[in-house]
C-alpha positions in Angstrom: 60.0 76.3 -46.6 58.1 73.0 -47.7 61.4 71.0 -47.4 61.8 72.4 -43.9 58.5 71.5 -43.1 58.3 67.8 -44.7 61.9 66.9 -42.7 60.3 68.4 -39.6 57.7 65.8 -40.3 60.1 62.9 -41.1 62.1 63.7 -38.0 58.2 63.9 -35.7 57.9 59.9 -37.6 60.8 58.9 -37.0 60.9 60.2 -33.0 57.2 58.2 -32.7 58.3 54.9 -34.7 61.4 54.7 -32.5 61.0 52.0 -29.3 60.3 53.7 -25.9 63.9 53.0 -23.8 63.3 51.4 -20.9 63.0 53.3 -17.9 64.2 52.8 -13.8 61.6 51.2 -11.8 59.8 53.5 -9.1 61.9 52.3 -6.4 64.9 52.3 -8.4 64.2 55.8 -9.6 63.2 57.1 -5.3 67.3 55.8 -4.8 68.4 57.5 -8.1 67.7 61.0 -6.7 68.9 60.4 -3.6 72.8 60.8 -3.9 73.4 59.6 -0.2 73.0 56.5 -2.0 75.3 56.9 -4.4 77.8 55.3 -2.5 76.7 52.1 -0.3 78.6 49.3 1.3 78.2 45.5 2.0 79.3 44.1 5.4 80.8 40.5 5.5 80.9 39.1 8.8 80.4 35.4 9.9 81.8 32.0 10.3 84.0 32.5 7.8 85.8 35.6 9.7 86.7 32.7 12.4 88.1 30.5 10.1 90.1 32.5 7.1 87.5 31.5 4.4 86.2 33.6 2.0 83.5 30.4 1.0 82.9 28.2 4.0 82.0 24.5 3.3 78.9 24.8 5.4 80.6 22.0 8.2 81.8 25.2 10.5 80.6 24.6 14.0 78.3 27.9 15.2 79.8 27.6 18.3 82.9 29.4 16.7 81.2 32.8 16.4 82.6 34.9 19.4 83.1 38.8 18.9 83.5 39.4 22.0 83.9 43.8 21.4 80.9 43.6 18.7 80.2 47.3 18.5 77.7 47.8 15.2 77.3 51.5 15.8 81.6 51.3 15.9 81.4 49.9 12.5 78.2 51.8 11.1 80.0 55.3 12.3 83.3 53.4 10.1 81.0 53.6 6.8 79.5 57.2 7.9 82.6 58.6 7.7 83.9 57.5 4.2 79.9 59.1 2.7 78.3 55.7 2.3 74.5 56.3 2.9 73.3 52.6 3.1 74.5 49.4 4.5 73.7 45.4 3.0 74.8 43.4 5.6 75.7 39.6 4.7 72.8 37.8 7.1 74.0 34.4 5.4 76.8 33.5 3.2 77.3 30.4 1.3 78.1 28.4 4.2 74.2 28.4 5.4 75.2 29.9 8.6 72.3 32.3 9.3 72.8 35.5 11.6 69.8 36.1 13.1 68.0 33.7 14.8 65.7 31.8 12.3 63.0 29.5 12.9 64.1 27.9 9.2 67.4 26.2 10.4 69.4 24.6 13.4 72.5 26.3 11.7 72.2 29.9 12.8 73.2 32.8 15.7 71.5 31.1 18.8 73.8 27.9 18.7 77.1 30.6 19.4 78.3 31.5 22.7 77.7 34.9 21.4 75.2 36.9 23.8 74.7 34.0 25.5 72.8 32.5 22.3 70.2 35.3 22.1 71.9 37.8 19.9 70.6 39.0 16.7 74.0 40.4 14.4 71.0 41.8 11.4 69.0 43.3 14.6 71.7 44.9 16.4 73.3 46.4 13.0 69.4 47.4 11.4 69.3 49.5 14.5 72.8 51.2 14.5 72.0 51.8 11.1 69.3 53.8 11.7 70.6 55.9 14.4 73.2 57.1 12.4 70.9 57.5 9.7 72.0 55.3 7.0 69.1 53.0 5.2 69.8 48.8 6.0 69.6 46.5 3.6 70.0 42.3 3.4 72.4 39.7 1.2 70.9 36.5 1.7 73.0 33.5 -0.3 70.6 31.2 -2.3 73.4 28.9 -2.5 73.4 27.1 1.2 76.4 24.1 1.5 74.8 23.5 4.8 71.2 22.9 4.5 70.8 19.0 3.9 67.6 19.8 1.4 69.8 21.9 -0.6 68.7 21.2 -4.7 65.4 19.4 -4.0 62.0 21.2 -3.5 61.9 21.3 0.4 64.9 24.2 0.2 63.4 26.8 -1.9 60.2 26.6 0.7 63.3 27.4 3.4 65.2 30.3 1.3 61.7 32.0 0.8 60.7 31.8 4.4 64.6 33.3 5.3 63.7 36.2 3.1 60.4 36.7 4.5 61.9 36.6 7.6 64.1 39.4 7.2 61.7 41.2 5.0 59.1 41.7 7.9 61.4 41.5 11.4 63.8 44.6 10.5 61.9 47.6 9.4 62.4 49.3 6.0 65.1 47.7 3.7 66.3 49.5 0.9 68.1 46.7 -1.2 68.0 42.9 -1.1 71.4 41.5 -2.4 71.2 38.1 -4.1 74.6 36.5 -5.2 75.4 34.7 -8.4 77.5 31.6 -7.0 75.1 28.7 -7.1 75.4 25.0 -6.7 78.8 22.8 -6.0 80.2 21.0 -3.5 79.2 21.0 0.2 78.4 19.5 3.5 74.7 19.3 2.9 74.2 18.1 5.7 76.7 15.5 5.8 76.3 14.1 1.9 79.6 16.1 1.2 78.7 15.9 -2.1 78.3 18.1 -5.4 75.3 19.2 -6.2 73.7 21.0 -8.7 70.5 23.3 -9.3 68.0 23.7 -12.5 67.1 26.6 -13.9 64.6 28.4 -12.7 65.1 26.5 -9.2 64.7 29.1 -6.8 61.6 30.3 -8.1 62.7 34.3 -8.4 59.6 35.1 -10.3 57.7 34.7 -6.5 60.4 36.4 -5.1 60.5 39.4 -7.2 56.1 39.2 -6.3 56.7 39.0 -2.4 59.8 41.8 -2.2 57.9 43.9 -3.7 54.0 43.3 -1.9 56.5 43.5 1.6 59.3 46.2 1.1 57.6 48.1 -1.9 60.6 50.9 -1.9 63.0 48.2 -1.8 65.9 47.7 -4.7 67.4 44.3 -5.5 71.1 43.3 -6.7 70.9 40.0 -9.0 70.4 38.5 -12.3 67.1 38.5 -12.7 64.7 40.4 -15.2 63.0 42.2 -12.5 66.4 43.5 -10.4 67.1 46.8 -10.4 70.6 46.5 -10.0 73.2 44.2 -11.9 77.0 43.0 -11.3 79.2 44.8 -13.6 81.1 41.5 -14.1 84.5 42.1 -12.3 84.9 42.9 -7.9 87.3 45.9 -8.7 84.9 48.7 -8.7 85.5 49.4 -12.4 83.0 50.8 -15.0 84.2 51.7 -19.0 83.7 54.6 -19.5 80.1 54.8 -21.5 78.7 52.4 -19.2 74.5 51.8 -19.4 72.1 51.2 -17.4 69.8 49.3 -20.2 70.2 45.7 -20.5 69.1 42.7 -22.7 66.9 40.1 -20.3 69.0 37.8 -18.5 67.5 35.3 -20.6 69.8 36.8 -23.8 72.8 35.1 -24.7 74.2 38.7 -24.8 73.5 39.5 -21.1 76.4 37.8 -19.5 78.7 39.6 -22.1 77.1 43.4 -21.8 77.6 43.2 -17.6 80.2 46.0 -18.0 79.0 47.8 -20.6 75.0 47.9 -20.9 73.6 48.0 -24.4 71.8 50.9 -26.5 68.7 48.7 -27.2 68.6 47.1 -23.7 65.0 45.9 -23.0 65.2 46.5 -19.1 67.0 49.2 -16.9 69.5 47.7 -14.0 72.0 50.0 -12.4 74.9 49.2 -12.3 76.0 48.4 -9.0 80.2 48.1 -8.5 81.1 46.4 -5.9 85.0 45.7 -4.5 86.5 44.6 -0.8 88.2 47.1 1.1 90.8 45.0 1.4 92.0 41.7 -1.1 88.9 39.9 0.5 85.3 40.3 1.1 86.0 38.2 4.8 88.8 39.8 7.3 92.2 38.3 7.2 94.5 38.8 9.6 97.1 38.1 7.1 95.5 41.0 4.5 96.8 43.1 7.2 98.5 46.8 4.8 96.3 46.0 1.5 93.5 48.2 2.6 92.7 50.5 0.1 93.7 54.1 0.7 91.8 56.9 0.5 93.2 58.4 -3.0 92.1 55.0 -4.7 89.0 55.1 -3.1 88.4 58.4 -4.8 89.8 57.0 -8.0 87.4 54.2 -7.5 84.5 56.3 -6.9 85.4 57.8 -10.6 85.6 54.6 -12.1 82.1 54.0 -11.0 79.6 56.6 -10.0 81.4 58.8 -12.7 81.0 56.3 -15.1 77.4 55.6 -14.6 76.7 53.6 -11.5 76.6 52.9 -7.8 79.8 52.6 -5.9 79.7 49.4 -3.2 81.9 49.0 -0.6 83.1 45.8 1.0 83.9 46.6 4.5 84.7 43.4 7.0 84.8 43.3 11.0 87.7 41.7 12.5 86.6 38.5 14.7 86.3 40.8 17.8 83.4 42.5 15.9 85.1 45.7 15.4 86.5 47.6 12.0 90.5 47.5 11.5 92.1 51.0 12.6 93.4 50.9 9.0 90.4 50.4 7.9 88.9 53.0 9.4 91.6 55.6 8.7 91.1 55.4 4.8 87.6 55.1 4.8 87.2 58.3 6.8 90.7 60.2 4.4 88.0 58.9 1.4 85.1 61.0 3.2 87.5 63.8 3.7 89.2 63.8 -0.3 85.6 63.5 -1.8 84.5 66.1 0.2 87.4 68.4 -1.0 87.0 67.3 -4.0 83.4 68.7 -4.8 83.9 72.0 -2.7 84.3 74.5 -5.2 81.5 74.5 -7.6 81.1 77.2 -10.4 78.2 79.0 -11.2 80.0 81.8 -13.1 82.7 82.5 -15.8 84.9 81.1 -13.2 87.8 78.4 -13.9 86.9 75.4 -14.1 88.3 71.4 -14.4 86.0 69.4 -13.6 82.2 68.5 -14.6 79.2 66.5 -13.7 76.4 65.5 -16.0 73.0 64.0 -14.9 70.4 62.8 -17.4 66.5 63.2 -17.0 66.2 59.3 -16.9 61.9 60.0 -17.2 61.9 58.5 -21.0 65.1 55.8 -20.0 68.8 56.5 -21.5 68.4 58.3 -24.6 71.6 60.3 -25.5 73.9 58.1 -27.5 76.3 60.9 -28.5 76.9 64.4 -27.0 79.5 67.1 -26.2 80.1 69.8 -23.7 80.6 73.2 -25.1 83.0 76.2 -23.1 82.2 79.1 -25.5 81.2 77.2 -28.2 84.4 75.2 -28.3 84.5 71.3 -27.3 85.8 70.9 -24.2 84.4 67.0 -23.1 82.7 64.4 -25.6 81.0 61.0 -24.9 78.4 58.5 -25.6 76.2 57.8 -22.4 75.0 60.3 -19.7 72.6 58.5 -17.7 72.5 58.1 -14.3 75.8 60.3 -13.7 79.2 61.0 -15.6 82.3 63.0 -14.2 84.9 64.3 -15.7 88.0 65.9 -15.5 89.3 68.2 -18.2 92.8 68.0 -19.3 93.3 71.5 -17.9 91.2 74.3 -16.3 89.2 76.7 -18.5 87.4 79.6 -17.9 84.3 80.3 -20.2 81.5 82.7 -20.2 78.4 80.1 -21.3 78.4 76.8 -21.1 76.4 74.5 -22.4 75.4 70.8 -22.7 75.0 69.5 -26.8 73.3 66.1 -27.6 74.3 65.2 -30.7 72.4 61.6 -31.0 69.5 60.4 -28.9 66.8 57.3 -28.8 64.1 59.8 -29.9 63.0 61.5 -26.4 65.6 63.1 -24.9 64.5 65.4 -22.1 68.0 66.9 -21.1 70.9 67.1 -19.1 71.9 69.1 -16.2 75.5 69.8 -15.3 77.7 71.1 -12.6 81.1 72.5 -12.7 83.9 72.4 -10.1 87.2 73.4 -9.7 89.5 70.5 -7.9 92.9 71.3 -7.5 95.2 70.2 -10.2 97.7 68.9 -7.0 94.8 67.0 -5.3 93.6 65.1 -9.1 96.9 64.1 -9.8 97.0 62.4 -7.0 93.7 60.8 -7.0 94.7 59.8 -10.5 98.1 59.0 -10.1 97.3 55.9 -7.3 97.1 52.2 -8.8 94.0 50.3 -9.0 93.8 47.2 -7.4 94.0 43.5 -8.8 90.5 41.4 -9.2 89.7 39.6 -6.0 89.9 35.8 -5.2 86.2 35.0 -5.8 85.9 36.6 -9.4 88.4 35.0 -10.2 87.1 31.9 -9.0 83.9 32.6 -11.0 85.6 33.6 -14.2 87.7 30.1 -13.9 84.5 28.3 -13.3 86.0 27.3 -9.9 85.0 26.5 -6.5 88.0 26.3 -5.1 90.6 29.5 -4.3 93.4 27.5 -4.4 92.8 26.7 -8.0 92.1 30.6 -8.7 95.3 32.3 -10.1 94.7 36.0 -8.3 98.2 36.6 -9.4 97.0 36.9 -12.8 94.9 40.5 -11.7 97.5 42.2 -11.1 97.1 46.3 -10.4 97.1 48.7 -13.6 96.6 52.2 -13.1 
C-alpha cells in the first residue's frame, strides 16, 4: 500500500513539474467549436484574372477590371453549397491593386470602368456573405510591387491604414489572411527594380495590438507569434497524419521545418490552416479549363486536413465576368452532397461501425501524445495526436458492445476525448480514397525554389500521388 501511495505521489510531481501546453487563443478557441468553420475558402479575384497571372507585376492598368455579370451572392451560394462556413476574400494581391476604394492609393477599384468607378468588390461580397450566412473575412498582401514607397518607412504607415480600413468599413471579420511572399522585383512605381525588406519591417507586433482592440473575435493566418493559424508548408491541402497544433515561435530555427507537423513542446498554439486552389491556380485561367477538382478528392482532401488536425481552405476563383465556372460549381456542390453522405449514419449503439471521429478537450492545450481506440477491449485505431479533430477509417466495419477511448501518454493534464462513430459505405470510401491527389501548385513551388518567377518553377516536378 505505501508503494502505491509514494508512486501516486511521484506521478501528482511529476503532472505539476511538467510545462503547461500552450493553449488556443479565445478567438481561436470561439472558431474551434464552431464546425461551420471547419471548412472555409479564399476568393482570388483581381487584375490578375484579366491578365493570366497568378503574381502581377504591379504595372496592370485598373482600367482592365470589367466583370461585367459580377454576381457575389452567385459565387457566395457556389461556396454554401460545397459546406464552407466562412469566406477571405483577396482585397489586394501582390500587385497593389486594392478592391475597395481606399483613400491610401491611386491604384484601386474607382480607376475601373467597373460600376462606373463606384463599386466596392469587399463591400458587395461582405454583404452576400452575410445573407447567406457565412462569416467574411480579409487577405490583404504586405508585399505591394505597385506602391512607389514600397521598403521605406512611408509604406508600412499605408499597409496599416489598408487594414484599418477594412477592419472598421465591413462589419465583423472572422480571419485576417496575411501572406508570406515578401519583397522582389516590381514596378514600384516605376523603379522596376528589386527590392528588399528587413526584418521586423512591417511592424506585426502593432498589427497583432490593433486587430485585436478593432475585430476582438477575429483569427489571423501568418507567421507571426501572435497568429492563430499557420501555413502547413505545401498549397495541396495535405496534413501527416499526427499533425499539431503547438508550435515553436517563428523566431525558432525549427519553425519553418515543423509547418507540417507541429511539435510536442511547441511554445504557442496555431491551427493549422490547409489551404489548396480549386483548380491548378489560385487566379482563373481560361486555359485550366477540366483540372477542377472533383468532388471525391475534395472529400479525400477534407481527410487529409480536418481529419488530420486542421482547417480545410478552399481556393475558389471567379472567371473575369465575375461569376464561378459551371465546373466549378458542379464539384463544389457533389463535395457538399458526398460529405454530407458521408457523416449520415452515426452510431450510438452496438451497431456496425467504420469510421470514427475524435475531438480533444483543448482547455489545458494538446496533451495526448499516444492513445488507442478500444471495440471490446480489442485495438481497433492507434495514433499519436488528437487535438483539434482526427478521422478515421477502419480497415473494415466492426460491431462492438463498448467502446472506448484509451490515452496511453499525455503532457500531464489531459482532460479527455470525445468520439463519434459512423458507418460510410464501404462502396462510397473507396471511392473517396481511391481518387488521386493533386500536384503542388505554381506559387509553392515558386516559394520552395526561392523564385519569383513561374517560369523558373518546375510544377512538373509535383506530380499527383494518391
Amino acid at each position: 500500500m505505501r508503494r502505491l501511495t509514494l508512486a501516486a505521489a511521484l506521478l501528482a510531481a511529476s503532472a505539476a513539474l511538467a510545462a503547461p501546453r500552450p493553449v488556443p487563443s479565445p478567438a481561436l478557441a470561439a472558431r474551434l467549436a464552431d464546425e461551420s468553420l471547419e471548412i472555409m475558402g479564399i476568393v482570388h479575384f483581381g487584375l490578375n484574372t484579366f491578365t493570366g497571372k497568378e503574381w502581377g507585376y504591379g504595372d496592370e492598368k485598373p482600367k482592365l477590371f470589367n466583370p461585367e455579370h459580377f454576381d457575389a451572392g452567385e459565387i457566395v451560394r457556389g461556396c454554401k453549397a460545397a459546406g464552407i462556413g466562412g469566406l477571405v476574400v483577396v482585397a489586394k494581391h501582390h500587385d497593389g491593386f486594392c478592391l475597395w476604394p481606399t483613400k491610401t492609393t491611386g491604384h484601386n477599384i474607382s480607376l475601373s470602368p467597373w460600376r462606373g468607378g463606384k463599386g466596392d468588390y469587399v463591400r458587395e461580397m461582405a454583404e452576400a456573405c452575410r445573407k447567406e450566412g457565412l462569416k467574411f473575412g480579409v487577405y490583404v498582401s504586405p508585399w505591394d510591387r505597385n506602391n512607389p514607397y514600397y521598403a521605406q518607412e512611408a509604406y508600412v504607415y499605408i499597409f496599416h491604414r489598408q487594414l484599418k480600413e477594412l477592419l472598421t468599413g465591413y462589419g465583423e471579420i472572422f480571419e485576417v489572411w496575411f501572406d508570406g511572399a515578401n519583397g522582389g522585383t516590381g514596378w514600384y512605381g516605376g523603379a522596376k527594380e528589386k527590392r528588399t525588406i528587413p526584418a521586423g519591417y512591417y511592424r506585426f507586433h502593432e498589427i497583432g495590438r490593433f486587430v485585436a482592440e478593432l475585430q476582438p473575435k477575429a483569427c489571423a493566418f501568418g507567421g507571426t507569434d501572435w497568429a492563430t493559424m499557420r501555413w502547413p508548408g505545401n498549397e495541396r491541402g495535405i496534413l501527416p497524419p499526427d499533425c499539431r497544433a503547438t508550435m515553436p515561435r517563428t523566431s525558432s530555427p525549427r519553425y519553418d521545418a515543423l509547418l507540417d507537423a507541429g511539435a510536442v513542446d511547441g511554445e504557442i498554439f496555431q491551427a493549422p490552416e490547409a489551404d489548396f486552389p480549386l483548380r491548378r491556380g489560385w487566379f482563373h485561367r481560361d486555359s485550366e479549363k477540366g483540372t477542377t477538382r472533383t468532388g471525391e478528392q475534395l472529400m479525400k482532401t477534407y481527410l487529409d486536413s480536418v481529419g488530420n488536425g486542421g482547417i480545410m481552405n478552399i481556393g475558389v476563383a471567379p472567371t473575369a465576368d465575375g461569376v464561378l465556372d459551371a465546373d466549378d460549381v458542379r464539384e463544389l456542390r457533389r463535395f457538399g452532397e458526398i460529405r454530407r453522405e458521408f457523416f449520415a449514419r452515426e452510431i450510438s449503439d452496438d451497431g456496425e461501425f467504420n469510421v470514427v471521429v475524435l475531438k480533444e478537450n483543448l482547455v489545458r492545450g494538446e496533451q495526448v501524445d499516444s492513445w488507442e481506440f478500444l471495440a471490446d477491449s480489442r485495438k481497433v485505431l492507434s495514433g499519436k495526436s488528437v487535438g483539434i479533430k482526427r478521422i478515421r477509417i477502419l480497415d473494415a466495419p466492426v460491431k462492438a458492445k463498448k467502446c472506448e477511448f484509451k490515452c496511453i501518454e499525455d503532457g500531464g493534464d489531459f482532460r479527455g476525448v470525445a468520439f463519434r462513430r459512423y458507418y460510410v459505405d464501404p462502396a462510397l470510401i473507396a471511392k473517396v480514397m481511391g481518387t488521386s491527389r493533386v500536384g503542388e501548385t505554381q506559387t509553392a513551388v515558386m516559394m520552395q525554389a526561392g523564385s519569383q518567377d513561374p517560369k523558373k518553377a518546375d510544377v512538373k516536378k509535383a506530380k499527383e500521388t494518391k
